[in-house]
Wavefront OBJ file of the C-alpha trace (Angstrom):
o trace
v -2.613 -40.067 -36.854
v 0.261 -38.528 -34.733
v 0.348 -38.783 -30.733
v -1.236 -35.494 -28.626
v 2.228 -34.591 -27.577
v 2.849 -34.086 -32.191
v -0.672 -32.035 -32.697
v 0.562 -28.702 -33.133
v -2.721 -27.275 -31.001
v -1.919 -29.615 -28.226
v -1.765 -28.298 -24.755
v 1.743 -27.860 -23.458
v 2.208 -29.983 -20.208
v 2.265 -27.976 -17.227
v 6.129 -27.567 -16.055
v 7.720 -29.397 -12.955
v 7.419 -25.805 -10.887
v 3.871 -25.561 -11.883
v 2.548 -29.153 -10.968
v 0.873 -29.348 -7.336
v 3.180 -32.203 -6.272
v 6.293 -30.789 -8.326
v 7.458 -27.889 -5.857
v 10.962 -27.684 -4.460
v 12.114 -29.314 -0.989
v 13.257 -25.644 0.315
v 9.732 -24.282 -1.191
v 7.614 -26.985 0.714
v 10.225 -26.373 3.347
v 10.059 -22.794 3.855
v 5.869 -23.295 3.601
v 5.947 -25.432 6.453
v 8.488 -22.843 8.174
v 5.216 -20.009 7.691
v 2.750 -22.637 9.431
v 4.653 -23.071 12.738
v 5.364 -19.240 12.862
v 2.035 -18.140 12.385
v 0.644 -20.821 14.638
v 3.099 -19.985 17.384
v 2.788 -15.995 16.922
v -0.854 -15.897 17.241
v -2.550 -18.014 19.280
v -5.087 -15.863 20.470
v -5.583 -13.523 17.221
v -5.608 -16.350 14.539
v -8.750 -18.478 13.809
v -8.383 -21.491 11.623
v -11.352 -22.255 9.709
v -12.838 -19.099 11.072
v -14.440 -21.269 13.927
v -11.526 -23.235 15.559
v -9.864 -20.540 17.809
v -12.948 -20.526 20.434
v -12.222 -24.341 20.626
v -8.674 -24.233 20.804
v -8.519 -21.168 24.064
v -10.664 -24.072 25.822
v -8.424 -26.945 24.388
v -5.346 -24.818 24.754
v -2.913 -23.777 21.909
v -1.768 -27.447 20.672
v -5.476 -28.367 19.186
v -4.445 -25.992 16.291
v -2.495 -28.316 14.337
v -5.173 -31.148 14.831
v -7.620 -28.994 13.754
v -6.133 -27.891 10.836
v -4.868 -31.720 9.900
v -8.471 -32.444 10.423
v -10.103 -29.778 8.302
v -7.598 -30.211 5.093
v -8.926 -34.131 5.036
v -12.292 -33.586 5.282
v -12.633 -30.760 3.334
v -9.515 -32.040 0.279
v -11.426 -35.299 -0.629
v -14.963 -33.245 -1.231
v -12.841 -30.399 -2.966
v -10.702 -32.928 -5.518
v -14.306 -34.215 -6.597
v -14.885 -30.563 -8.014
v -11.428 -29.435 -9.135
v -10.496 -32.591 -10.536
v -7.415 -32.882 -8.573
v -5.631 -36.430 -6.766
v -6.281 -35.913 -3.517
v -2.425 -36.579 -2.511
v -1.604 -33.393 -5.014
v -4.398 -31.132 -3.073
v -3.817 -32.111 -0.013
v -0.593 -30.240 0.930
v -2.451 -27.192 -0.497
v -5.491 -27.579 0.534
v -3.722 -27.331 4.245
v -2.177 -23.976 3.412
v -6.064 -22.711 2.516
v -6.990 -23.716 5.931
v -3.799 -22.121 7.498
v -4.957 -18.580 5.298
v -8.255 -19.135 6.649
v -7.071 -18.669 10.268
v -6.214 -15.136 8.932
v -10.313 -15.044 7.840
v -11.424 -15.450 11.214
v -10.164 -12.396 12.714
v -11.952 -10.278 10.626
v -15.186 -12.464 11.456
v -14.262 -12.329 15.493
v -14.211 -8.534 15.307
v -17.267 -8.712 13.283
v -19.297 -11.056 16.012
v -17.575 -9.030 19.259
v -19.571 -6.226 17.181
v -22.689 -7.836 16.983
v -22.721 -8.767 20.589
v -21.812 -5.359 21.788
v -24.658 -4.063 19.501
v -27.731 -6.621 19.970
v -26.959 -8.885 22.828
v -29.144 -7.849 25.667
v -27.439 -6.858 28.999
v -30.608 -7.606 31.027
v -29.223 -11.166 32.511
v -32.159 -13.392 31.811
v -32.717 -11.894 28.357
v -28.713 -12.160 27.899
v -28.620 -16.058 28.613
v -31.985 -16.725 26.392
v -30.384 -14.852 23.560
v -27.184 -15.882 23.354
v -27.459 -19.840 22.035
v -29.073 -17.905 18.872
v -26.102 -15.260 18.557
v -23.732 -18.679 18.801
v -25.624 -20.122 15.969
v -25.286 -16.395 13.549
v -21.542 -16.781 14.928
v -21.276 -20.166 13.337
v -22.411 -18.392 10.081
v -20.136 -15.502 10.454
v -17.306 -17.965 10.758
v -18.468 -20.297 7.874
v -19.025 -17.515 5.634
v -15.738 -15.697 6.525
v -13.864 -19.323 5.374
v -15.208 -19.862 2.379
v -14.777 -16.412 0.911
v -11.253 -16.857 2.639
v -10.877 -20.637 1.204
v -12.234 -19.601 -2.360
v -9.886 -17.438 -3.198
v -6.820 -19.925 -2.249
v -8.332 -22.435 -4.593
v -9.176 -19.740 -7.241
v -5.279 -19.171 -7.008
v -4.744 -23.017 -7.100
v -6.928 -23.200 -10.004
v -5.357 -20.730 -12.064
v -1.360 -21.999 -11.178
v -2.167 -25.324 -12.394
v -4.348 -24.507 -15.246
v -7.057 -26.427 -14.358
v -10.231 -25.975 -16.545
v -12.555 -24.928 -13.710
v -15.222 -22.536 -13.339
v -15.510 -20.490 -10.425
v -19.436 -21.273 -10.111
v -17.514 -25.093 -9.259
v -15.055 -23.821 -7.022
v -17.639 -21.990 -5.185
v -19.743 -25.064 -5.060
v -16.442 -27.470 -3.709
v -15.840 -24.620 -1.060
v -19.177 -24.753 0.013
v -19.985 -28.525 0.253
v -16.563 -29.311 1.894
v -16.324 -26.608 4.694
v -20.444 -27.586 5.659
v -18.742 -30.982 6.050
v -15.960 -29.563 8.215
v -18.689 -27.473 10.022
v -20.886 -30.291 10.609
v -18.663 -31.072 13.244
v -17.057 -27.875 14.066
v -20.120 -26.062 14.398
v -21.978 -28.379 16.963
v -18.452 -28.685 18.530
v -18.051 -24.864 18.794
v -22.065 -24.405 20.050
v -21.463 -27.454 22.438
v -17.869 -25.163 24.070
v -19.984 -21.779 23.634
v -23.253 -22.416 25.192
v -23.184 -21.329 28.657
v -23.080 -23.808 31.756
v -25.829 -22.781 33.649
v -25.080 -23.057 37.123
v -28.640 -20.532 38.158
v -31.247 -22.111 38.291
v -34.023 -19.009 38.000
v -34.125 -16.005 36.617
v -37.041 -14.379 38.315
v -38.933 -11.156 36.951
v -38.353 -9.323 39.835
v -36.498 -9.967 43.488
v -40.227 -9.731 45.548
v -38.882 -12.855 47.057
v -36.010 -11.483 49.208
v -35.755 -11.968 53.018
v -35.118 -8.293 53.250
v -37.698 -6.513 50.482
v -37.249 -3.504 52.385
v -33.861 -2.648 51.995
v -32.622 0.695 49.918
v -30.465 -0.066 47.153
v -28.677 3.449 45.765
v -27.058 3.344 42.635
v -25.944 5.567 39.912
v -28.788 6.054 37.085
v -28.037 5.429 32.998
v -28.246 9.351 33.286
v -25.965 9.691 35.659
v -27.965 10.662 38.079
v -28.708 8.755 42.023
v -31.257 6.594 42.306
v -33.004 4.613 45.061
v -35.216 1.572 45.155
v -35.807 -1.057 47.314
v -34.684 -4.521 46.805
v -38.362 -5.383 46.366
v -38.659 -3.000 43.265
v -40.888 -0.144 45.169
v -40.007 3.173 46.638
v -37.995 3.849 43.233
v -36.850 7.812 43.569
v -34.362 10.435 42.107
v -31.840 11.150 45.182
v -29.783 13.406 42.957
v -31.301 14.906 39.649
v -27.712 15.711 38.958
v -24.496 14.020 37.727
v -23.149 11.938 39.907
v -19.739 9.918 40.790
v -18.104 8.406 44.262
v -21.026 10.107 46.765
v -22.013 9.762 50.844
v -25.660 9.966 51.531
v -27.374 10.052 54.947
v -29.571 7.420 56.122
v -32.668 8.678 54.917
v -31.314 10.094 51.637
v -32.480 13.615 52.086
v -28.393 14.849 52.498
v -25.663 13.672 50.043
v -22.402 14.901 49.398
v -20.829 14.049 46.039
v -18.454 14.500 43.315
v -19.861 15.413 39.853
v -18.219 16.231 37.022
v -14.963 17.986 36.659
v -14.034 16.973 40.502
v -16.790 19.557 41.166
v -18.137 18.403 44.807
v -21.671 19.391 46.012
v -23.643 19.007 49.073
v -26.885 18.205 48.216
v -29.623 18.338 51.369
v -33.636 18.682 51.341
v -33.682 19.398 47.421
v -30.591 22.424 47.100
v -27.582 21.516 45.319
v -24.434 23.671 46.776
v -21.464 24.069 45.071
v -18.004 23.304 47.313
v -15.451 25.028 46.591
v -12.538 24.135 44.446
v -10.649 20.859 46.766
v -7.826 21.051 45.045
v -7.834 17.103 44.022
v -10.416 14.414 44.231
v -10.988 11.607 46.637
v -13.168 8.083 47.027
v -16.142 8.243 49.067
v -13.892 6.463 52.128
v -12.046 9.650 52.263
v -15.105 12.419 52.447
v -17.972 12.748 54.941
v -20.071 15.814 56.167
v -21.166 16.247 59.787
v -25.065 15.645 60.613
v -26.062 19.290 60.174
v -24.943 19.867 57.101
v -21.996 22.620 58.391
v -18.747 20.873 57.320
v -17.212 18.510 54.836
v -14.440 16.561 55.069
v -11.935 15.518 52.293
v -8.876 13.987 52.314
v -6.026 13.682 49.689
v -4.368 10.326 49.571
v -1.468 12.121 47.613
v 0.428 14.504 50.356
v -1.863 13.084 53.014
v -3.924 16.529 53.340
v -7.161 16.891 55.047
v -9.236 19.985 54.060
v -12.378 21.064 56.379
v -15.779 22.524 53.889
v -16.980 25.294 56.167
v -20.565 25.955 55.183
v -21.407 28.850 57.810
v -18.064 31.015 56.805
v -17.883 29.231 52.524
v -14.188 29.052 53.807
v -12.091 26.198 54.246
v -11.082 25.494 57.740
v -7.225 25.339 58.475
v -6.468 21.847 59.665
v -2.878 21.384 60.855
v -1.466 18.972 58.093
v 1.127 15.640 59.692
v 1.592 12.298 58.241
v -1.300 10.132 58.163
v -1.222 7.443 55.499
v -2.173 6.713 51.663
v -5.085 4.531 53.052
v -6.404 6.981 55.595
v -10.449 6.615 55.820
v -13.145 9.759 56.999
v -15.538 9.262 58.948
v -17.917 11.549 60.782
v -19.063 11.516 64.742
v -22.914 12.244 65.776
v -21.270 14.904 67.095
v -21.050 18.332 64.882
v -17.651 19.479 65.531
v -15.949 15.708 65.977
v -14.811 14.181 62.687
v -12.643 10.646 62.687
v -9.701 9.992 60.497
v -8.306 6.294 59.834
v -4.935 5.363 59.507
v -2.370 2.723 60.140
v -1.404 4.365 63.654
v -5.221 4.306 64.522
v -7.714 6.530 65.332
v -7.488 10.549 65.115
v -10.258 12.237 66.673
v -10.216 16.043 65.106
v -12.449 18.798 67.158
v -12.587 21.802 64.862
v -14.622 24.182 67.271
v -14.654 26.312 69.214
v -10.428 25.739 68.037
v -9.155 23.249 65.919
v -7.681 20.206 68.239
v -6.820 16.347 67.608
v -6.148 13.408 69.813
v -5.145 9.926 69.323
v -7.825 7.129 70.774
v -6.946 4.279 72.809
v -10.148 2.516 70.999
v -12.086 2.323 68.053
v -14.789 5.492 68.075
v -18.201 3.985 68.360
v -20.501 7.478 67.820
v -20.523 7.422 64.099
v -23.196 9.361 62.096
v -25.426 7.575 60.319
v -23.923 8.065 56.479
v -23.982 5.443 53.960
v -21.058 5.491 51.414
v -19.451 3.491 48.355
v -16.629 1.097 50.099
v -14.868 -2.070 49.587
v -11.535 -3.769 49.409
v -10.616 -2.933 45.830
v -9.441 0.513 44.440
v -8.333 2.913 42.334
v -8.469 6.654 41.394
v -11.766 6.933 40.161
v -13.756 3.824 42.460
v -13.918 1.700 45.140
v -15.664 -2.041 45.397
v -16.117 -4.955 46.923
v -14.168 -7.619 45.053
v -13.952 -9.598 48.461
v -16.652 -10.474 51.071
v -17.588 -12.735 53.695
v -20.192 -12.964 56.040
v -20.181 -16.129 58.865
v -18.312 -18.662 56.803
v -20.139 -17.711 53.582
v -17.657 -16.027 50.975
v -18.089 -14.130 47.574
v -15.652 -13.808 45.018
v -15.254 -11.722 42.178
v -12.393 -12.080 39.413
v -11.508 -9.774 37.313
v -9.809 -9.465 33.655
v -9.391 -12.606 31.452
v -12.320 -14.994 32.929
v -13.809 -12.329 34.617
v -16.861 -14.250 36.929
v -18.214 -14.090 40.461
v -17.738 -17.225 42.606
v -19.837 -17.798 45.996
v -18.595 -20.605 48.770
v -19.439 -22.303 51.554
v -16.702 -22.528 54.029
v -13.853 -23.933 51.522
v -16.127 -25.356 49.093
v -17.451 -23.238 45.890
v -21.494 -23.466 46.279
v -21.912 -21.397 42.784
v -20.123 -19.751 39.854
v -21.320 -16.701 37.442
v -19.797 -15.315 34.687
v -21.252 -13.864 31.373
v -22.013 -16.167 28.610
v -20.399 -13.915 25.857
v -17.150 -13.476 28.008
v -17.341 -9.674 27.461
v -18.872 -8.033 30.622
v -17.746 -8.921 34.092
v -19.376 -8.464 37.671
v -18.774 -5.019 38.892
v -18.842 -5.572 42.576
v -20.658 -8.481 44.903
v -21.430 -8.667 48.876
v -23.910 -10.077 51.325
v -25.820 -7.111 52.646
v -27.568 -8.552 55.328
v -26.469 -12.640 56.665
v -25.203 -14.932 54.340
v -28.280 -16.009 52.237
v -28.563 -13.072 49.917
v -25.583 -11.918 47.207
v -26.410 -8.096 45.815
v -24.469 -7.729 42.429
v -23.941 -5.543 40.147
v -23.767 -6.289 35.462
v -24.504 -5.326 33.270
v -25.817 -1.826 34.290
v -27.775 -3.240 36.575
v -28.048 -4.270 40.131
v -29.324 -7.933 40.953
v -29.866 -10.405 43.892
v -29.105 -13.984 44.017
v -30.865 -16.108 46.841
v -27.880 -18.633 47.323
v -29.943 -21.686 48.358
v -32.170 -21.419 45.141
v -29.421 -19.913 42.959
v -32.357 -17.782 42.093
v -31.176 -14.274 40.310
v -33.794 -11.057 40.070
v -32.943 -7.539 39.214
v -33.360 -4.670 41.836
v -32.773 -1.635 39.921
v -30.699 -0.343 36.681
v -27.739 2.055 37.629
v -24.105 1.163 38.334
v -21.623 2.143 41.206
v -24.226 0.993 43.205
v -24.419 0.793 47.450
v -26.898 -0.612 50.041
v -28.293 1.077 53.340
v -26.575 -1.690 54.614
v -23.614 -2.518 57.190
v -21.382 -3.214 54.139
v -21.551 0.014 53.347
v -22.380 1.884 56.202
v -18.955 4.739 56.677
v -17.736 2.982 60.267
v -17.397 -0.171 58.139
v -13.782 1.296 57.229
v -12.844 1.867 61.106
l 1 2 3 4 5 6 7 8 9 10 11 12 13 14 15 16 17 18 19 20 21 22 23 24 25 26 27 28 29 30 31 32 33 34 35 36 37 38 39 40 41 42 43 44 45 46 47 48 49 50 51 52 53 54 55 56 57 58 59 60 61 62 63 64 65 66 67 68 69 70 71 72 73 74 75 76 77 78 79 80 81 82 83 84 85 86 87 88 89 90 91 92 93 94 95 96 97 98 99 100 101 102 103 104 105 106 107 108 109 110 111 112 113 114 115 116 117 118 119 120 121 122 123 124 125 126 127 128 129 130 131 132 133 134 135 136 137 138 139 140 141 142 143 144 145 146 147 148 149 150 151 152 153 154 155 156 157 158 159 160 161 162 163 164 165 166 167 168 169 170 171 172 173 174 175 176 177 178 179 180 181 182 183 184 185 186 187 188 189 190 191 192 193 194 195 196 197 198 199 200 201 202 203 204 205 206 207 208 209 210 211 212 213 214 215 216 217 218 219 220 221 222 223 224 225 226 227 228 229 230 231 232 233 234 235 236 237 238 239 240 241 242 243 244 245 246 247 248 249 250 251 252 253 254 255 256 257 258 259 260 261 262 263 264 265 266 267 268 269 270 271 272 273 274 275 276 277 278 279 280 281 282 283 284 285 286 287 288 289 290 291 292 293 294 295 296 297 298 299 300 301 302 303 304 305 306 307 308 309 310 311 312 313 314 315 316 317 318 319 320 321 322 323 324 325 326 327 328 329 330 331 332 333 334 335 336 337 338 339 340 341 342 343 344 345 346 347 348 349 350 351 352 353 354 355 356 357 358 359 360 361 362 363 364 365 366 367 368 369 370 371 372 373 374 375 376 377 378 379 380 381 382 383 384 385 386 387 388 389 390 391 392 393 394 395 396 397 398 399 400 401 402 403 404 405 406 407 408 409 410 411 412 413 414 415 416 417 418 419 420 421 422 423 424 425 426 427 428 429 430 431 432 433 434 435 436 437 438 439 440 441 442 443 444 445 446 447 448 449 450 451 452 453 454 455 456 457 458 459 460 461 462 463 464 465 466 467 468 469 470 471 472 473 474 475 476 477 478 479
């Protein structure tokens, strides 16, 4: 009997190019070349294994090439078993399926941004309770999004060598050796994703609060202004209409506001009234209206123009126009006639009857009226916050962007940090209302307060944009 290589239905042996170990040096060069690019290009878009990304933004960028050295051995030795490859020939390969699966997880983080954007509560205690169970389906997103990713390379592998191999036994080799991988990974991912939870309560309610009594104003999920005190009673609609930067008086019976379309209104004792077109649109620092209801103030930041709401005439009132500043605040006196502008050369008092006249104080004006108004130390064209506040030698802190979390000290030293535990939605604004034991907050779409001493956290109220009936917020607060 002849040798195999004589039988005339003998396989052919598989040519030098088409071996696993026989490739050219430039070929396993230029292969090589591909890995550093990609892992160098996208550090923050690529995920290897579908799960490793999350660990390496932690880690930092130079984990990736452990990770992927450390998911090609684990995963090669399980995967020659099924293939019926030497683990030397797969190995080099099997590294370039883990390098393609990086390009798997971004389809799989878009996928899980989705799912938390769709399901995970925003409520804060229902957010943290959830979201260990959305890292677990994230695990499974990521696992599923490699093998399907990781099958296909060896499918490819498979067919270039001419290896007799189902595809029931590649599937099964994909699957045992990336649950091997995951066994680690996943824990390892779960251990860097679960939230450290620096409050320790979530209460049902903030009944608890030094100062139940205090109003709370924010803007409603319908867009309209609500009230409520911090002790979750006295809940009412102060505006049944849209609403945007606004001014209300003390007792929330008179607002002035800008709705829709840079539309302002003056709202008082139930009647909405139109103002007149402005001509631009302002914060709430830069409008007020005088205590009986007769004029509105508004002030343009662009060519430093204020413009005086008549209500008894519906005409503006002509107020001689001269440089003030970009950062000019409005404020109005308990007097009728008397309104107060701001700006880096102090303090303009403006009489507009029975003829408009304007002075310069010596002092700060002390007679304000008693309006209420969104403020802060952080702006921009459409809002104004508090980013930055400190009351004795308490301080709050809230960073925005990348990281975005909320960060309370005590003197120099940081007493608590807050951030959300999915990394998508940030604090919109923080302050100490009254004294330094209280922090009202607003996330989420809602508007919470955290007892500092207890690190205890209850809601107030939904709505957004929100203000107290506080000093923080009170419109002298800017003089």
């Amino acid at each position: 009997m002849g040798s195999p290589s004589a039988q005339p239905n003998a396989p052919t042996p598989p040519s030098s190019a088409a071996r696993p170990g026989g490739r050219g040096l430039s070929t396993l060069r230029l292969r090589w070349l591909w890995v550093i690019l990609f892992c160098w290009l996208y550090p923050f878009a690529a995920r290897a294994d579908g799960i490793d990304l999350p660990i390496a933004l932690v880690w930092g960028v130079g984990i990736y090439l452990p990770l992927l050295l450390f998911n090609a051995t684990v995963e090669a030795p399980i995967m020659s078993r099924f293939i019926g490859m030497r683990f030397g020939e797969l190995w080099p390969m099997w590294f370039m399926a883990n390098v393609w699966s990086l390009v798997a997880g971004i389809p799989a983080l878009i996928l899980n941004e989705a799912l938390t954007g769709w399901f995970l509560p925003t409520e804060l205690d229902r957010r943290f309770r959830a979201y260990p169970f959305f890292l677990v389906l994230f695990v499974l997103v990521y696992f599923t999004a490699t093998c399907l990713a990781e099958f296909l390379y060896a499918r490819r592998i498979v067919r270039k060598t001419g290896l007799p191999v189902t595809l029931a036994t590649i599937a099964k080799g994909v699957f045992w050796s990336n649950l091997a991988a995951y066994a680690v990974l996943g824990p390892l991912y779960f251990a860097i994703g679960l939230p450290h939870k620096e409050v320790r309560e979530f209460s049902p309610n903030a009944h608890w609060s030094k100062q139940p009594s205090l109003m709370v104003v924010a803007v409603g999920k319908g867009g309209q202004l609500e009230a409520e005190d911090v002790a979750g009673r006295n809940h009412q609609v102060v505006v049944p209409f849209a609403v945007q930067q606004y001014v209300v008086s003390a007792d929330l019976t008179q607002v002035l506001y800008r709705g829709t379309n840079d539309q302002y209104f003056l709202f008082a004792h139930g009647t909405n009234q139109p103002i007149p077109d402005v001509g631009f649109s302002c914060l709430a620092p830069e409008m007020d209206f005088s205590p009986g209801l007769r004029y509105s103030a508004f002030f343009n930041r662009g060519p430093d123009k204020l413009r005086v709401f008549d209500r008894t005439t519906g005409q503006f009132k002509e107020v001689p126009s001269f440089s003030y500043d970009s950062d000019s605040r409005v404020a109005w006196s308990a007097t009728e006639s008397i309104v107060y502008v701001k700006s880096e050369k102090g303090y303009l008092e403006i009489l507009l009857e029975p003829a408009v006249a304007y002075r310069w104080l010596t002092n700060r004006p002390s007679d304000f009226a008693n309006h209420y108004g969104q403020a802060g130390n952080a702006s921009s064209w459409d809002q104004v916050r508090y980013w930055n506040h400190k009351s004795g030698d308490s301080q709050v802190s809230v960073r925005y962007g990348w990281g975005s979390q909320m960060l309370v000290f005590g003197g120099m030293h940081p007493v608590l940090r807050f951030k959300d535990p999915a990394g998508k939605m940030g604090v919109e604004q923080a302050v100490f209302p009254q004294g330094e034991e209280e922090v009202l907050f607003g996330f989420g779409g809602f508007v919470y307060l955290l007892e500092v001493s207890s690190r205890r956290i209850g809601p107030v109220m939904s709505g957004h944009d929100f203000i107290a009936l506080a000093p923080p917020f009170a419109k002298q607060v800017d003089f």
